[in-house]
BAFIGU-961198 format. One record per residue: residue number from 1; x, y, z of N, C-alpha, C in turn; residue in one letter; chain. Coordinates in nm, 3 decimals. Layout:
REM BAFIGU-961198
- i, n.xx, n.yy, n.zz, ca.xx, ca.yy, ca.zz, c.xx, c.yy, c.zz, aa, ch
- NUM, X, Y, Z, X, Y, Z, X, Y, Z, a, A .
...
***
This chain:
REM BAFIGU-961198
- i, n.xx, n.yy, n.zz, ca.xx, ca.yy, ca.zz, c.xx, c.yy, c.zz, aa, ch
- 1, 1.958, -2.791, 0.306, 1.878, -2.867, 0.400, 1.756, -2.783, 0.440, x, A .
- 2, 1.653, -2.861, 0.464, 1.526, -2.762, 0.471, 1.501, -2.756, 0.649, x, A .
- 3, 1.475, -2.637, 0.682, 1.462, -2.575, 0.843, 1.291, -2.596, 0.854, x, A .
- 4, 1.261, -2.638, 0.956, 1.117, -2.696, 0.971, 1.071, -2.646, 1.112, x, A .
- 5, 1.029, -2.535, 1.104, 1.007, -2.421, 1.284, 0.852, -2.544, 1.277, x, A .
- 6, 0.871, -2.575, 1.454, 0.757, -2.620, 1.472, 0.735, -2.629, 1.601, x, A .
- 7, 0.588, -2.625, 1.679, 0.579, -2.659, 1.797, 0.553, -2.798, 1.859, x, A .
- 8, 0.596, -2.818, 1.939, 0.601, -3.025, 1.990, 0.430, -2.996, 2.018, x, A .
- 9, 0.383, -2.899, 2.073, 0.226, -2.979, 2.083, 0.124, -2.940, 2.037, x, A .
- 10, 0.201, -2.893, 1.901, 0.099, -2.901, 1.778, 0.096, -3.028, 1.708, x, A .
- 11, -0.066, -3.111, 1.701, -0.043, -3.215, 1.597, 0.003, -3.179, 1.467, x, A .
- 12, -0.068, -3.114, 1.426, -0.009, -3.117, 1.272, 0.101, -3.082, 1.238, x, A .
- 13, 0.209, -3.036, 1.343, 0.367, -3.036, 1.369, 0.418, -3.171, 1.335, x, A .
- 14, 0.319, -3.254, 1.436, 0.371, -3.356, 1.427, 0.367, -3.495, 1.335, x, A .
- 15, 0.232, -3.469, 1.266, 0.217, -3.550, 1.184, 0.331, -3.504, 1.046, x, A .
- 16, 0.321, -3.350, 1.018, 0.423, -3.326, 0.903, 0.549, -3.396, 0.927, x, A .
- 17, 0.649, -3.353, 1.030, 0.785, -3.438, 1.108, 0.772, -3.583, 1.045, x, A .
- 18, 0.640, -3.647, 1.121, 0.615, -3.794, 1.092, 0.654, -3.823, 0.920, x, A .
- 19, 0.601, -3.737, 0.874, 0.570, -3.776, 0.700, 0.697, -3.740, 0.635, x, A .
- 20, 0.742, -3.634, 0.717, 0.938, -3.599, 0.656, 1.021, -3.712, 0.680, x, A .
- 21, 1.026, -3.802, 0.797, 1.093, -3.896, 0.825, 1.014, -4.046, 0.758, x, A .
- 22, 0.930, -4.023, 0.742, 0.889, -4.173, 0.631, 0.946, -4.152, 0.557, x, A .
- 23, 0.947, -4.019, 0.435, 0.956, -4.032, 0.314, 1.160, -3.977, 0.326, x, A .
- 24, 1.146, -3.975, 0.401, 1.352, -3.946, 0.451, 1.386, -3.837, 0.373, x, A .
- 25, 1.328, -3.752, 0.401, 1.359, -3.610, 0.353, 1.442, -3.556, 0.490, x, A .
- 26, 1.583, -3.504, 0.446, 1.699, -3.429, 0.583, 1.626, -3.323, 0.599, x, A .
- 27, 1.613, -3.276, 0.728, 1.563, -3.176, 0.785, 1.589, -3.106, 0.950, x, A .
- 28, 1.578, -2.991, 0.934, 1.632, -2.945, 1.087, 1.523, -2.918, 1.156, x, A .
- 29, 1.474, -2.926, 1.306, 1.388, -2.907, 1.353, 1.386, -2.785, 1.461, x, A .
- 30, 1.324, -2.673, 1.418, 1.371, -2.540, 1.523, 1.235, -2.565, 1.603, x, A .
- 31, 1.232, -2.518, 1.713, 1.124, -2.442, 1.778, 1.092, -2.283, 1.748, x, A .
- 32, 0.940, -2.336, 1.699, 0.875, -2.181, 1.644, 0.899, -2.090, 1.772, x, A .
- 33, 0.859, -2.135, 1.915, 0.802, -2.058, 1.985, 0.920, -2.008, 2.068, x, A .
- 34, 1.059, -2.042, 2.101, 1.153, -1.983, 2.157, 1.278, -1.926, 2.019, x, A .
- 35, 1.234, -1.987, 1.886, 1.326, -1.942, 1.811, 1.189, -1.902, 1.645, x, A .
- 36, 1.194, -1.837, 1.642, 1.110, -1.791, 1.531, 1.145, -1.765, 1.413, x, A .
- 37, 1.140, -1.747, 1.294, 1.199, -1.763, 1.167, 1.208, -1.630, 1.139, x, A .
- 38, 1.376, -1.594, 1.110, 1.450, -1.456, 1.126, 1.374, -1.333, 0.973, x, A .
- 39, 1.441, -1.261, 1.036, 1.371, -1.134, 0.938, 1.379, -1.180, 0.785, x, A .
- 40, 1.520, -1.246, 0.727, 1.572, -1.267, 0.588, 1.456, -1.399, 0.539, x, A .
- 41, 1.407, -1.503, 0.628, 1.349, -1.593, 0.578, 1.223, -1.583, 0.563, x, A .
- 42, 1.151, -1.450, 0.655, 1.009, -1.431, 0.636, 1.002, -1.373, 0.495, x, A .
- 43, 1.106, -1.275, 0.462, 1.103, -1.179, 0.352, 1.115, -1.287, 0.266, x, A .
- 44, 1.160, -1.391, 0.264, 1.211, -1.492, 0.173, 1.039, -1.579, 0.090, x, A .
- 45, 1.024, -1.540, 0.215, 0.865, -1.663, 0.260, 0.708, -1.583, 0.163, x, A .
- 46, 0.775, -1.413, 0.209, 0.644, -1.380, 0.155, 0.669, -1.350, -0.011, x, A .
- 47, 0.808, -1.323, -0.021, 0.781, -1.354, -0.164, 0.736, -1.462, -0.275, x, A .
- 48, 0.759, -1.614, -0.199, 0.718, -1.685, -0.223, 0.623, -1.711, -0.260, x, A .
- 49, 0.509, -1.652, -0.146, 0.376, -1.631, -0.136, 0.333, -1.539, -0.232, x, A .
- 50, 0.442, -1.438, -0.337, 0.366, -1.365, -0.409, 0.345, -1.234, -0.361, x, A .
- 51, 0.389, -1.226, -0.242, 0.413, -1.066, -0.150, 0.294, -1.071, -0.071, x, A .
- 52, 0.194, -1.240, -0.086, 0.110, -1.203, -0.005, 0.132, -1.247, 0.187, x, A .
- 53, 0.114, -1.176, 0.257, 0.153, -1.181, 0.437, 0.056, -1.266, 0.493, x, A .
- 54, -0.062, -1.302, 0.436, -0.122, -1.376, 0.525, -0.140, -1.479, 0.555, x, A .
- 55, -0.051, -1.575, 0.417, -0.027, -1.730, 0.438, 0.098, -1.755, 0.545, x, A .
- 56, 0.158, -1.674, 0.598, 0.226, -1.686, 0.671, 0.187, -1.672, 0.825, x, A .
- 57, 0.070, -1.602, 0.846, 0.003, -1.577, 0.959, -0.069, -1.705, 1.029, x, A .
- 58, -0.044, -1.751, 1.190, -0.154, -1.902, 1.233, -0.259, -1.795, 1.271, x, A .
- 59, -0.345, -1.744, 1.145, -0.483, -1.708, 1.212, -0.564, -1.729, 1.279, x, A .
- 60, -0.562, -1.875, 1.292, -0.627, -1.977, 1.424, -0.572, -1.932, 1.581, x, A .
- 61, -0.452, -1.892, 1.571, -0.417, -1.918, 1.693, -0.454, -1.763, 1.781, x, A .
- 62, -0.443, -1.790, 1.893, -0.504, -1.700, 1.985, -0.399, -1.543, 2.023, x, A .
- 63, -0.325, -1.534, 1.999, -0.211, -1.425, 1.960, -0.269, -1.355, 1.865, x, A .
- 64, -0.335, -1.439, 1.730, -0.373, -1.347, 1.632, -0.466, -1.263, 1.657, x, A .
- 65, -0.549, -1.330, 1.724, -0.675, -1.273, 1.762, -0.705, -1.191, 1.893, x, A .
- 66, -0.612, -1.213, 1.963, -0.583, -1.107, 2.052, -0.511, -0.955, 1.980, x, A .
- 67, -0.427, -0.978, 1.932, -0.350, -0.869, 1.876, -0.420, -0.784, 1.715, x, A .
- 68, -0.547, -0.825, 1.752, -0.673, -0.770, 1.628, -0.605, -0.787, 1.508, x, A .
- 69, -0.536, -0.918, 1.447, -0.463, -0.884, 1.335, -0.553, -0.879, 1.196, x, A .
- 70, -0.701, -0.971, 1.235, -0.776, -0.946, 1.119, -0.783, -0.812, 1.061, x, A .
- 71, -0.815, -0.702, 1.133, -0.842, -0.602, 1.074, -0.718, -0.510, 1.073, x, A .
- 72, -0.567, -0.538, 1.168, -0.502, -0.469, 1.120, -0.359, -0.522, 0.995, x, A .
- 73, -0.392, -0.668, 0.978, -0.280, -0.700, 0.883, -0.326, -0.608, 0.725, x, A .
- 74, -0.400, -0.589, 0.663, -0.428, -0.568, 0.582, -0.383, -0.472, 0.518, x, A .
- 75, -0.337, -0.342, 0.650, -0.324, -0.180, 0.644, -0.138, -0.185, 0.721, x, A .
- 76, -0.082, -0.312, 0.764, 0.041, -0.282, 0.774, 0.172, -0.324, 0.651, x, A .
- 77, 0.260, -0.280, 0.651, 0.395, -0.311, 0.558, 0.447, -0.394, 0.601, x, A .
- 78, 0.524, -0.484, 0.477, 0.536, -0.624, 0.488, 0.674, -0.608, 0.582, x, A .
- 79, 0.741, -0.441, 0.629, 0.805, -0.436, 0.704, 0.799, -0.511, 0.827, x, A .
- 80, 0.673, -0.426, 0.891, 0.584, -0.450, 0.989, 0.552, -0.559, 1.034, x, A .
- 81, 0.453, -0.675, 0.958, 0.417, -0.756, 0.955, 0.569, -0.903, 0.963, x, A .
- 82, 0.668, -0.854, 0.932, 0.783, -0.955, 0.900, 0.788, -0.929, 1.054, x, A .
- 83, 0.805, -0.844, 1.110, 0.914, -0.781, 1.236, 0.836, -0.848, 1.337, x, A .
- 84, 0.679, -0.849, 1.301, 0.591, -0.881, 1.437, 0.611, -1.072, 1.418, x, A .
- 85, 0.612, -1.117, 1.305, 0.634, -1.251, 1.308, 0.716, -1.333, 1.342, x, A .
- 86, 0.860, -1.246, 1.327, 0.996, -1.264, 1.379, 1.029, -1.257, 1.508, x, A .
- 87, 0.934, -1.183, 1.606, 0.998, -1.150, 1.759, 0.855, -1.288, 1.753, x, A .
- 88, 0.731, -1.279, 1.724, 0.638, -1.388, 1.807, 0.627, -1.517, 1.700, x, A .
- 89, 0.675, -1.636, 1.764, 0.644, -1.745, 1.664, 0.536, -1.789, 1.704, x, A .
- 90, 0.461, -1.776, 1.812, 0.309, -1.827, 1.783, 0.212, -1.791, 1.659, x, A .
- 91, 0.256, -1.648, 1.599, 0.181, -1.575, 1.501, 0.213, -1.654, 1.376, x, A .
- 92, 0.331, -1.739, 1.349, 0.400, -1.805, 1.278, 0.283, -1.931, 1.216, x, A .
- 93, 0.213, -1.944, 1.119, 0.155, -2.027, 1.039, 0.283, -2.164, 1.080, x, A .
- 94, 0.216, -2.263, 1.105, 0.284, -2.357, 1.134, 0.285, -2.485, 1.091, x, A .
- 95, 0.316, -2.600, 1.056, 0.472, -2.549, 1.049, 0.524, -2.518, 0.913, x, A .
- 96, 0.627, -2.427, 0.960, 0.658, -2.367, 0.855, 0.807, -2.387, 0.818, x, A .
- 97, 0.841, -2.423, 0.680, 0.942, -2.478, 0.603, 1.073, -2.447, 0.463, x, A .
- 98, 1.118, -2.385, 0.519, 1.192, -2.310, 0.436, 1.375, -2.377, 0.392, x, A .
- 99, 1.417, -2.369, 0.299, 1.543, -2.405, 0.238, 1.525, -2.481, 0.158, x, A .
- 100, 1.680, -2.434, 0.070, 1.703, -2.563, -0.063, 1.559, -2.458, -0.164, x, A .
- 101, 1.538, -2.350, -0.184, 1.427, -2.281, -0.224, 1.316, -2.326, -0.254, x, A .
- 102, 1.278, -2.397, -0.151, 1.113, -2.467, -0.071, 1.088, -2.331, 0.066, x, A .
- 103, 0.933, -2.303, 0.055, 0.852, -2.247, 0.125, 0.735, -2.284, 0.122, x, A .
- 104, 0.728, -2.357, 0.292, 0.595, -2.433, 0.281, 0.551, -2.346, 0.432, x, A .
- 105, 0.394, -2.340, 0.425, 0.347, -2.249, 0.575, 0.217, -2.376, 0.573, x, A .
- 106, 0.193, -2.451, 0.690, 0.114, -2.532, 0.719, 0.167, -2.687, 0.644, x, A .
- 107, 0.039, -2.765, 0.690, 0.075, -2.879, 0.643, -0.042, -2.976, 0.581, x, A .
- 108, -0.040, -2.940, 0.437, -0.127, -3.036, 0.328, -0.026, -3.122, 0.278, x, A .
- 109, -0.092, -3.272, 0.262, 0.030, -3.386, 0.284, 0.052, -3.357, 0.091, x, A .
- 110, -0.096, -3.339, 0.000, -0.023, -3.301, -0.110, 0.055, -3.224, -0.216, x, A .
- 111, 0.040, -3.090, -0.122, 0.103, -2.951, -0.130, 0.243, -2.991, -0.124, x, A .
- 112, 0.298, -3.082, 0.005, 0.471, -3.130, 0.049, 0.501, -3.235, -0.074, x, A .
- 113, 0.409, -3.292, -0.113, 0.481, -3.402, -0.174, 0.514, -3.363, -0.313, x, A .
- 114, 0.426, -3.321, -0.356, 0.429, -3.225, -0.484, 0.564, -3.147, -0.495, x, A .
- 115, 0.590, -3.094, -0.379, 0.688, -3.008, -0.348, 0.834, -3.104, -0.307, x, A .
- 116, 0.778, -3.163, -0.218, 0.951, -3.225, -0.200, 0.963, -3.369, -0.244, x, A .
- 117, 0.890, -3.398, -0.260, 0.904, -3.538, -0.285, 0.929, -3.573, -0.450, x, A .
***
């Protein structure tokens, strides 16, 4: 079953949700921001990505940019970078979708469909 971390007042949380339940794809719905996606699934996530850390990052959001991550993600270990994503889910690219070996970070409606549909 695929785990779907998201925040309620993010739209594009909500429009993805919307488009999982049209197309009736089972899915669990965590909260990014009191429950964040554990150490094993980020590691899971960035390999996905190819070992790359920054599709996993909401660079938009204001955490990132407080916590200077532009200039320091680049120079930390994907140790590092997992650990800081795991204690803060705002830093968490959203929403983000993992199980059933699907890893999705954001929401392009033809990236999902491609993918789960």
């Amino acid at each position: 079953m695929l785990t779907v971390y998201a925040y309620q007042g993010c739209d594009t949380c909500r429009k993805a949700l919307k488009w999982l339940k049209e197309q009736g794809i089972s899915h669990e719905v965590r909260a990014i921001r009191e429950t964040p996606p554990s150490v094993a699934e980020l590691k899971t996530a960035a390999k996905a990505f190819g070992g790359e850390l920054r599709p996993l990052f909401n660079t938009a959001g204001g955490d990132y940019r407080e916590l200077g991550l532009k200039d320091k993600l680049p120079t930390m270990s994907e140790a590092e970078a997992v650990a800081l994503l795991s204690k803060n889910g705002n830093l968490v690219k959203r929403p983000f979708v993992i199980g059933g070996g699907v890893v999705l970070a954001g929401f392009k409606e033809e990236e999902w469909r491609q993918t789960l549909a």
